[in-house]
N, C-alpha and C positions, 0 to 999 in steps of 0.2 A: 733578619732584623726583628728585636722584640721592643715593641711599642710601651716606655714607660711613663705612668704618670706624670705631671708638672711636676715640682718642688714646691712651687709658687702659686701665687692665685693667678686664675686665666681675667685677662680685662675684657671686657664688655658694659657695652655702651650702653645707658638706659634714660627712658625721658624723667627727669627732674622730679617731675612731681610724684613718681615712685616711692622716692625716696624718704618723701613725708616733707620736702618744702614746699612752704604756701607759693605757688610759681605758676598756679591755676589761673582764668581768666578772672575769677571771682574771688581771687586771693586765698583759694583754699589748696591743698593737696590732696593726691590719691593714693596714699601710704600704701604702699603694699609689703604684708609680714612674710608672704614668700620671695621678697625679693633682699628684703631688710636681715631677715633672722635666719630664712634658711640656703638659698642660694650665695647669701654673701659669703658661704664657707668655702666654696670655691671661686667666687667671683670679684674680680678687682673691679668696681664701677667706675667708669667716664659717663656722669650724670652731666646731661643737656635741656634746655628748655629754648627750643627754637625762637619762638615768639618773646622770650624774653630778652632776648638777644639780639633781634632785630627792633629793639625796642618799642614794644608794644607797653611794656608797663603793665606794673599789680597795682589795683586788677584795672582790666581793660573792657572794651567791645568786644563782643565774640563774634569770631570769623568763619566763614564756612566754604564751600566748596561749590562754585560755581559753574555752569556748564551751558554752552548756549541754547541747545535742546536734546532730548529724550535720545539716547543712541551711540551718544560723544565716545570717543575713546578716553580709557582709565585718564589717562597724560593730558587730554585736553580739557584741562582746568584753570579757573581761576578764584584763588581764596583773596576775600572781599567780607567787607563787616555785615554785618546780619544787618545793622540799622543803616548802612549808608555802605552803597555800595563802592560810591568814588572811595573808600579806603581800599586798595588795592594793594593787597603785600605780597603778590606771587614773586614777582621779581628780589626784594630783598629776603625773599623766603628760600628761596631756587640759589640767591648767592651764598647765602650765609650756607647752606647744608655742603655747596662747593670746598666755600671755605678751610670747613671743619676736614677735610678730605687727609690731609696731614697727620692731623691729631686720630683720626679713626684708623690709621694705616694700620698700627696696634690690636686693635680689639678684636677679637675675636667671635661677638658674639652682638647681638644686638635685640634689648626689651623696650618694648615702644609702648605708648598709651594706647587702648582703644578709642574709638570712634572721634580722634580728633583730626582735624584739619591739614593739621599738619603732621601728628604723627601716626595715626590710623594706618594699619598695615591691611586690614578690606574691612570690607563693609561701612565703608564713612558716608553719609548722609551726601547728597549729591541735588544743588536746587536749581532753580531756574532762574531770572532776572525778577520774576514778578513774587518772589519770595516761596511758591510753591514744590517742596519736595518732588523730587521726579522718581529716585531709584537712591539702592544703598549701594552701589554698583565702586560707589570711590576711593580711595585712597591717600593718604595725607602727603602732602607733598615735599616735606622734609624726607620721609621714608620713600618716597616715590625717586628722589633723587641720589638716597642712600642705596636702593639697588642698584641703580643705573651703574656709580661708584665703584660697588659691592656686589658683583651679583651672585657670588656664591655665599655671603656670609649669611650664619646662619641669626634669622629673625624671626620674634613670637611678641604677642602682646602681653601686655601682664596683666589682664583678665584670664587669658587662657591658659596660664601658668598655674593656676588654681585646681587645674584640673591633675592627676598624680601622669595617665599615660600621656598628656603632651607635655607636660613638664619632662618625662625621663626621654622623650623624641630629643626636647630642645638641647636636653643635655647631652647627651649623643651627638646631636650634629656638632656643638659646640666644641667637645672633647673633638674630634674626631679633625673638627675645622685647623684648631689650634695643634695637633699633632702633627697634621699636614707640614704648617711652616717648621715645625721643630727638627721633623726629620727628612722632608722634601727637599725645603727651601733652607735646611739648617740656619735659620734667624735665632735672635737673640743669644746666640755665643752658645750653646748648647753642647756638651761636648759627648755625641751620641759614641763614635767611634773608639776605641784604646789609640792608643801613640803605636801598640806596632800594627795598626791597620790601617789599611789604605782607604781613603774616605773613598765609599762605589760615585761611580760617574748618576748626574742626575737622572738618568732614564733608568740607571739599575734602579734607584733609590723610591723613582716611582712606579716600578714595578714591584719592588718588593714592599711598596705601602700598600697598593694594590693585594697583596699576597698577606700580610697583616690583617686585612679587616675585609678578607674576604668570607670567612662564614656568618660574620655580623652583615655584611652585604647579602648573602642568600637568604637570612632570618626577616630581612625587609623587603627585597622582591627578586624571588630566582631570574625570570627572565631577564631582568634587565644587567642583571652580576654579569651572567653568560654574556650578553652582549657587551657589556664595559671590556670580559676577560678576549673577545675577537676583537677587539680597536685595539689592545695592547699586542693582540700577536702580529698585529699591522704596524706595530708602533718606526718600524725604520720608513715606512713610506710619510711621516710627520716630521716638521721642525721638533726640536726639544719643546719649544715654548708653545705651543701647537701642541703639543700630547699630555702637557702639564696642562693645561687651561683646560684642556678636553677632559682630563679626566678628574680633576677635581671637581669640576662642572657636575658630571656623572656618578661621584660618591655621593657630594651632597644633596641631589636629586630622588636619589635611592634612598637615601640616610631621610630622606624630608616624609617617605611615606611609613608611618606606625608598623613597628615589628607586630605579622601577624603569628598567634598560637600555633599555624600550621606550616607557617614558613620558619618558624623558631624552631622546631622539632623538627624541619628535613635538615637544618643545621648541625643544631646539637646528635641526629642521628651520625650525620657526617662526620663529628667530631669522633662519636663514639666507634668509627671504623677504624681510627688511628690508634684505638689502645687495646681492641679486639686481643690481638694477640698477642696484649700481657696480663690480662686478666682470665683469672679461672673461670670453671663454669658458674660456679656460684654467684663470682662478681660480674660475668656476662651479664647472668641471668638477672641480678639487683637491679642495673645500671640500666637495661631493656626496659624494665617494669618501671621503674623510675619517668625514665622518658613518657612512657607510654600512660602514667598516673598525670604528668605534666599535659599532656597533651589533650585529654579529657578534662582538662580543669581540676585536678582534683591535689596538685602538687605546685610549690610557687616555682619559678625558674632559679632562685636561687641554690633549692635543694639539688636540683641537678645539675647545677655548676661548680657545686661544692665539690660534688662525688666524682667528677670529672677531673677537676682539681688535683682531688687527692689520690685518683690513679696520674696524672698527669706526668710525672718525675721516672715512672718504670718507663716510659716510650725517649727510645733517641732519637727518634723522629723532630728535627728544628720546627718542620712546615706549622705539627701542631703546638708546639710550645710559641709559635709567634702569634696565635689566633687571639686578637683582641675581644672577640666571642669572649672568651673564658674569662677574661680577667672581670675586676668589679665593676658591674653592674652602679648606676645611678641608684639603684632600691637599695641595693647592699653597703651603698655608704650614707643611707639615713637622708638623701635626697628626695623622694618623693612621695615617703606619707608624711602629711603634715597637715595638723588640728590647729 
Protein backbone atom coordinates (compact mmCIF):
# COMPACT_ATOMS: atom_id res chain seq x y z
CA UNK A 1 0.00 0.00 0.00
CA UNK A 2 1.48 3.48 -0.93
CA UNK A 3 0.18 6.31 1.03
CA UNK A 4 -0.99 9.30 -1.24
CA UNK A 5 -1.57 12.70 -0.69
CA UNK A 6 -5.21 14.36 -0.41
CA UNK A 7 -6.54 15.83 -3.54
CA UNK A 8 -8.43 18.24 -1.36
CA UNK A 9 -7.82 20.24 1.65
CA UNK A 10 -7.75 18.36 5.07
CA UNK A 11 -10.65 20.10 7.64
CA UNK A 12 -9.66 21.04 10.88
CA UNK A 13 -11.11 22.74 13.44
CA UNK A 14 -9.96 26.02 14.83
CA UNK A 15 -10.99 28.66 17.59
CA UNK A 16 -12.64 31.70 15.79
CA UNK A 17 -10.83 34.22 16.74
CA UNK A 18 -7.71 32.76 14.79
CA UNK A 19 -9.11 33.57 12.19
CA UNK A 20 -9.22 37.51 12.60
CA UNK A 21 -13.11 37.76 13.92
CA UNK A 22 -13.72 40.09 16.69
CA UNK A 23 -15.21 36.93 18.72
CA UNK A 24 -12.76 37.80 21.78
CA UNK A 25 -14.23 38.65 25.17
CA UNK A 26 -13.19 42.26 24.59
CA UNK A 27 -14.46 42.30 21.09
CA UNK A 28 -11.17 41.93 19.59
CA UNK A 29 -9.51 38.93 17.76
CA UNK A 30 -6.25 36.90 17.67
CA UNK A 31 -5.54 36.88 13.93
CA UNK A 32 -3.06 34.49 13.44
CA UNK A 33 -0.93 34.62 9.70
CA UNK A 34 0.28 31.19 10.18
CA UNK A 35 -2.94 30.00 10.36
CA UNK A 36 -4.79 32.44 7.83
CA UNK A 37 -1.82 32.51 4.96
CA UNK A 38 0.10 29.63 5.48
CA UNK A 39 -1.52 26.52 6.81
CA UNK A 40 -4.71 27.35 5.13
CA UNK A 41 -2.98 25.84 1.87
CA UNK A 42 -3.75 22.62 3.16
CA UNK A 43 -6.21 23.27 5.61
CA UNK A 44 -10.22 23.42 5.25
CA UNK A 45 -11.25 25.37 8.65
CA UNK A 46 -14.31 24.58 10.87
CA UNK A 47 -13.96 27.91 12.83
CA UNK A 48 -15.75 27.84 16.36
CA UNK A 49 -15.93 30.19 19.34
CA UNK A 50 -17.39 28.20 22.24
CA UNK A 51 -18.50 31.06 24.31
CA UNK A 52 -20.12 32.75 21.63
CA UNK A 53 -22.21 30.16 21.04
CA UNK A 54 -23.30 29.49 24.44
CA UNK A 55 -24.16 32.99 24.35
CA UNK A 56 -22.13 34.89 26.25
CA UNK A 57 -21.98 37.92 23.68
CA UNK A 58 -19.16 40.60 22.18
CA UNK A 59 -17.83 41.58 24.28
CA UNK A 60 -18.68 40.00 27.65
CA UNK A 61 -17.33 39.13 31.31
CA UNK A 62 -14.42 37.19 31.24
CA UNK A 63 -14.45 33.79 32.65
CA UNK A 64 -11.84 31.70 34.08
CA UNK A 65 -11.10 28.53 35.57
CA UNK A 66 -12.19 27.54 38.89
CA UNK A 67 -11.09 24.97 41.39
CA UNK A 68 -12.06 24.31 44.86
CA UNK A 69 -8.34 24.10 46.25
CA UNK A 70 -4.51 23.66 45.43
CA UNK A 71 -4.23 19.77 43.92
CA UNK A 72 -7.65 19.49 41.98
CA UNK A 73 -7.67 17.30 39.09
CA UNK A 74 -7.16 18.84 35.49
CA UNK A 75 -11.32 17.86 34.92
CA UNK A 76 -12.33 19.19 38.29
CA UNK A 77 -13.26 22.56 37.26
CA UNK A 78 -15.47 25.05 36.98
CA UNK A 79 -15.42 28.26 34.55
CA UNK A 80 -17.41 31.17 36.43
CA UNK A 81 -16.97 35.15 35.52
CA UNK A 82 -13.94 36.67 36.94
CA UNK A 83 -16.43 39.44 38.60
CA UNK A 84 -19.22 37.28 39.84
CA UNK A 85 -18.81 34.18 40.25
CA UNK A 86 -22.70 32.96 40.27
CA UNK A 87 -22.23 33.22 36.32
CA UNK A 88 -21.57 29.65 36.00
CA UNK A 89 -21.22 28.30 32.36
CA UNK A 90 -19.53 24.94 32.80
CA UNK A 91 -22.57 23.06 32.12
CA UNK A 92 -23.67 25.05 28.87
CA UNK A 93 -19.94 24.90 28.00
CA UNK A 94 -19.59 20.92 28.53
CA UNK A 95 -23.03 20.83 26.38
CA UNK A 96 -22.35 22.71 23.67
CA UNK A 97 -18.65 21.12 22.91
CA UNK A 98 -21.07 17.61 23.20
CA UNK A 99 -23.04 19.13 20.71
CA UNK A 100 -20.65 20.05 18.09
CA UNK A 101 -19.46 16.04 18.37
CA UNK A 102 -21.35 15.58 14.74
CA UNK A 103 -19.97 18.28 12.98
CA UNK A 104 -16.23 17.55 14.38
CA UNK A 105 -16.65 13.88 13.24
CA UNK A 106 -14.81 15.22 10.00
CA UNK A 107 -11.91 17.05 10.98
CA UNK A 108 -9.02 16.01 11.16
CA UNK A 109 -7.08 18.14 13.09
CA UNK A 110 -7.60 20.66 15.71
CA UNK A 111 -5.92 24.62 16.57
CA UNK A 112 -7.18 25.97 19.64
CA UNK A 113 -6.53 29.49 21.40
CA UNK A 114 -3.98 29.72 24.28
CA UNK A 115 -4.48 30.20 27.77
CA UNK A 116 -8.26 30.40 27.44
CA UNK A 117 -10.89 28.99 29.60
CA UNK A 118 -12.32 27.40 27.40
CA UNK A 119 -10.05 26.53 24.87
CA UNK A 120 -6.54 26.33 26.35
CA UNK A 121 -5.08 22.95 25.57
CA UNK A 122 -2.37 23.34 29.14
CA UNK A 123 -1.14 25.82 30.93
CA UNK A 124 -4.58 27.84 31.67
CA UNK A 125 -4.58 29.78 34.65
CA UNK A 126 -6.42 27.91 37.55
CA UNK A 127 -8.01 30.20 40.80
CA UNK A 128 -9.48 29.73 43.85
CA UNK A 129 -13.13 31.24 45.03
CA UNK A 130 -11.34 34.08 46.84
CA UNK A 131 -10.11 35.24 43.30
CA UNK A 132 -6.38 34.12 44.08
CA UNK A 133 -4.40 32.25 41.32
CA UNK A 134 -3.27 28.91 42.55
CA UNK A 135 -1.42 26.98 39.59
CA UNK A 136 -1.36 27.06 35.60
CA UNK A 137 -1.98 23.47 35.93
CA UNK A 138 -5.48 23.83 33.64
CA UNK A 139 -7.06 23.37 30.76
CA UNK A 140 -9.94 24.91 28.85
CA UNK A 141 -12.91 23.00 29.07
CA UNK A 142 -14.33 23.12 25.56
CA UNK A 143 -10.86 21.28 24.70
CA UNK A 144 -10.89 19.23 27.84
CA UNK A 145 -14.19 17.66 26.44
CA UNK A 146 -12.83 17.59 22.72
CA UNK A 147 -10.32 14.96 23.94
CA UNK A 148 -12.60 12.99 25.95
CA UNK A 149 -14.68 13.01 22.26
CA UNK A 150 -11.30 12.84 20.23
CA UNK A 151 -8.63 11.30 21.97
CA UNK A 152 -6.48 10.67 19.23
CA UNK A 153 -7.08 13.72 17.13
CA UNK A 154 -4.35 15.56 16.58
CA UNK A 155 -4.32 19.18 18.67
CA UNK A 156 -1.90 22.36 19.03
CA UNK A 157 -2.52 25.91 20.12
CA UNK A 158 -1.89 28.58 17.77
CA UNK A 159 0.82 30.40 19.68
CA UNK A 160 2.81 27.30 19.25
CA UNK A 161 2.28 27.10 15.75
CA UNK A 162 4.65 30.01 15.38
CA UNK A 163 7.30 27.94 16.28
CA UNK A 164 8.69 26.12 12.53
CA UNK A 165 9.67 22.23 14.58
CA UNK A 166 6.01 22.16 16.26
CA UNK A 167 4.30 23.43 13.50
CA UNK A 168 6.01 20.54 11.01
CA UNK A 169 5.09 17.78 14.53
CA UNK A 170 1.35 19.31 14.02
CA UNK A 171 1.60 18.61 10.53
CA UNK A 172 2.68 15.27 10.61
CA UNK A 173 0.34 14.00 13.11
CA UNK A 174 -2.46 15.76 11.15
CA UNK A 175 -1.42 14.16 7.66
CA UNK A 176 -0.88 10.97 9.16
CA UNK A 177 -4.39 11.27 11.33
CA UNK A 178 -6.40 11.93 8.13
CA UNK A 179 -4.53 9.24 6.05
CA UNK A 180 -5.60 6.84 8.75
CA UNK A 181 -9.46 7.25 7.77
CA UNK A 182 -8.60 7.27 4.00
CA UNK A 183 -6.98 4.15 3.86
CA UNK A 184 -7.98 2.17 7.30
CA UNK A 185 -11.30 3.17 7.62
CA UNK A 186 -11.73 4.03 3.69
CA UNK A 187 -14.09 7.21 4.49
CA UNK A 188 -15.06 9.77 2.30
CA UNK A 189 -15.49 7.50 -1.00
CA UNK A 190 -11.75 7.35 -1.52
CA UNK A 191 -11.07 5.03 -4.20
CA UNK A 192 -7.46 3.68 -3.00
CA UNK A 193 -7.75 0.18 -4.52
CA UNK A 194 -8.10 -0.59 -8.87
CA UNK A 195 -11.53 -2.44 -9.79
CA UNK A 196 -9.36 -5.54 -10.39
CA UNK A 197 -8.32 -5.71 -6.79
CA UNK A 198 -9.74 -6.88 -3.92
CA UNK A 199 -10.13 -4.39 -1.20
CA UNK A 200 -7.57 -6.21 1.91
CA UNK A 201 -9.68 -7.17 4.97
CA UNK A 202 -9.42 -4.23 7.83
CA UNK A 203 -6.62 -5.84 9.90
CA UNK A 204 -4.48 -6.28 6.47
CA UNK A 205 -5.11 -2.69 5.83
CA UNK A 206 -3.91 -1.88 9.37
CA UNK A 207 -1.07 -3.56 9.12
CA UNK A 208 0.15 -2.48 6.22
CA UNK A 209 -0.65 1.37 7.53
CA UNK A 210 1.48 0.19 10.22
CA UNK A 211 4.08 -0.95 7.57
CA UNK A 212 3.65 2.55 5.52
CA UNK A 213 4.78 4.90 8.13
CA UNK A 214 6.88 2.66 9.79
CA UNK A 215 10.48 4.31 9.28
CA UNK A 216 8.76 7.79 10.04
CA UNK A 217 7.65 5.96 13.37
CA UNK A 218 11.46 4.87 14.19
CA UNK A 219 12.50 8.67 13.19
CA UNK A 220 10.19 9.63 16.36
CA UNK A 221 10.91 6.96 18.81
CA UNK A 222 12.58 3.53 18.15
CA UNK A 223 11.41 1.83 21.09
CA UNK A 224 8.11 2.51 21.14
CA UNK A 225 7.85 1.43 16.90
CA UNK A 226 9.22 -2.00 18.15
CA UNK A 227 6.58 -2.23 20.60
CA UNK A 228 3.48 -1.04 18.44
CA UNK A 229 5.40 -3.73 15.73
CA UNK A 230 4.91 -6.82 18.87
CA UNK A 231 0.89 -5.80 19.57
CA UNK A 232 0.42 -6.36 15.79
CA UNK A 233 2.23 -9.60 15.71
CA UNK A 234 -0.49 -10.36 18.66
CA UNK A 235 -2.99 -8.88 16.58
CA UNK A 236 -5.37 -12.30 16.22
CA UNK A 237 -5.53 -12.49 20.18
CA UNK A 238 -7.78 -8.60 19.61
CA UNK A 239 -11.24 -7.71 18.28
CA UNK A 240 -10.83 -5.86 14.87
CA UNK A 241 -12.03 -2.84 16.73
CA UNK A 242 -9.72 -3.51 19.53
CA UNK A 243 -6.54 -3.43 17.46
CA UNK A 244 -7.83 -0.37 15.28
CA UNK A 245 -8.27 1.86 18.54
CA UNK A 246 -5.02 0.38 19.79
CA UNK A 247 -3.02 1.28 17.32
CA UNK A 248 -3.90 4.40 16.07
CA UNK A 249 -3.96 5.33 19.71
CA UNK A 250 -0.05 4.28 19.46
CA UNK A 251 0.87 6.08 16.07
CA UNK A 252 -0.32 9.24 17.14
CA UNK A 253 1.28 9.00 20.42
CA UNK A 254 4.74 8.32 18.81
CA UNK A 255 3.87 10.84 15.88
CA UNK A 256 3.08 13.50 19.14
CA UNK A 257 6.86 13.27 20.20
CA UNK A 258 9.41 15.63 17.85
CA UNK A 259 11.47 13.62 15.29
CA UNK A 260 14.82 13.52 16.81
CA UNK A 261 18.35 14.16 14.52
CA UNK A 262 19.52 10.89 15.82
CA UNK A 263 16.43 8.84 15.48
CA UNK A 264 16.01 10.45 11.84
CA UNK A 265 19.28 9.05 10.81
CA UNK A 266 18.74 5.31 12.25
CA UNK A 267 15.70 5.71 9.81
CA UNK A 268 17.00 7.17 6.88
CA UNK A 269 20.21 4.71 7.58
CA UNK A 270 17.36 1.90 7.34
CA UNK A 271 16.17 3.25 4.22
CA UNK A 272 19.56 3.42 2.80
CA UNK A 273 19.98 -0.61 3.41
CA UNK A 274 17.09 -1.07 0.94
CA UNK A 275 18.98 0.44 -2.19
CA UNK A 276 22.55 -0.85 -0.98
CA UNK A 277 22.57 -3.07 -3.68
CA UNK A 278 21.70 -0.82 -6.64
CA UNK A 279 23.88 1.72 -6.16
CA UNK A 280 27.75 1.70 -6.89
CA UNK A 281 30.44 2.42 -4.76
CA UNK A 282 30.51 5.90 -5.60
CA UNK A 283 26.87 6.35 -4.91
CA UNK A 284 27.15 4.13 -1.57
CA UNK A 285 29.77 6.17 -0.77
CA UNK A 286 27.71 9.85 -1.65
CA UNK A 287 24.51 8.70 0.10
CA UNK A 288 26.79 7.36 3.49
CA UNK A 289 28.43 10.81 3.64
CA UNK A 290 25.36 12.59 2.92
CA UNK A 291 23.64 10.97 5.85
CA UNK A 292 26.29 11.27 7.93
CA UNK A 293 26.77 15.35 6.93
CA UNK A 294 22.91 15.28 8.09
CA UNK A 295 23.41 13.90 11.19
CA UNK A 296 26.12 16.26 12.42
CA UNK A 297 24.00 19.17 11.50
CA UNK A 298 25.70 20.13 8.74
CA UNK A 299 22.99 19.06 5.79
CA UNK A 300 18.96 19.79 5.83
CA UNK A 301 16.97 16.46 5.71
CA UNK A 302 15.60 17.33 2.59
CA UNK A 303 18.91 16.93 0.82
CA UNK A 304 18.93 13.49 1.82
CA UNK A 305 15.53 12.67 0.96
CA UNK A 306 15.93 13.94 -2.39
CA UNK A 307 19.11 11.55 -3.05
CA UNK A 308 17.18 8.80 -1.80
CA UNK A 309 14.37 9.66 -4.07
CA UNK A 310 16.23 9.70 -6.91
CA UNK A 311 17.86 6.23 -6.38
CA UNK A 312 14.43 5.23 -5.21
CA UNK A 313 12.99 3.65 -8.70
CA UNK A 314 16.33 1.13 -9.29
CA UNK A 315 14.98 -0.99 -6.02
CA UNK A 316 11.67 -3.50 -6.68
CA UNK A 317 11.60 -3.79 -3.31
CA UNK A 318 7.38 -2.46 -2.52
CA UNK A 319 8.43 -2.43 1.43
CA UNK A 320 10.58 0.74 0.58
CA UNK A 321 8.67 2.47 -2.19
CA UNK A 322 5.54 2.47 0.61
CA UNK A 323 7.94 4.43 3.29
CA UNK A 324 5.91 7.53 3.92
CA UNK A 325 9.60 8.59 5.50
CA UNK A 326 10.51 9.45 1.88
CA UNK A 327 7.78 11.16 0.48
CA UNK A 328 7.39 15.24 1.18
CA UNK A 329 8.23 16.45 3.94
CA UNK A 330 6.02 19.58 5.73
CA UNK A 331 9.47 21.78 5.01
CA UNK A 332 9.47 20.75 1.35
CA UNK A 333 6.08 21.92 0.65
CA UNK A 334 6.82 25.57 2.03
CA UNK A 335 4.97 24.80 5.34
CA UNK A 336 7.15 25.61 7.94
CA UNK A 337 9.51 28.63 7.30
CA UNK A 338 7.43 31.43 7.53
CA UNK A 339 8.27 35.46 8.23
Amino acid sequence: MRITPRQSKIPVGISQCAMGDPVRYNGGHKHSKVCTQLLSQCFEYVPLCPEVAIGLGIPRKPIHLLVDKAGEPVDAVRVVGVEDASVDVTAPLRDYADSVVPQLERVRGYILMQNSPSCGLRGVRRYLDNGHGIDSEGVGLFALRLRHHFPHLPMEEVGRLNNSELRENFLTRVFAYDAWFRYVEGEEGNVIWSESERMPSRIARIIDFYTAYKYLLLAHNQEATRELGRVLADSKSMSEDALALAVRGRIMQILSRPASRKDRTNALMHSQGHLKAFLDRREKAELQQLIEEYRLGRKPLSAVLTLLRHYLPRSPNGFIHSQVLLAAEPAELGLCDFH
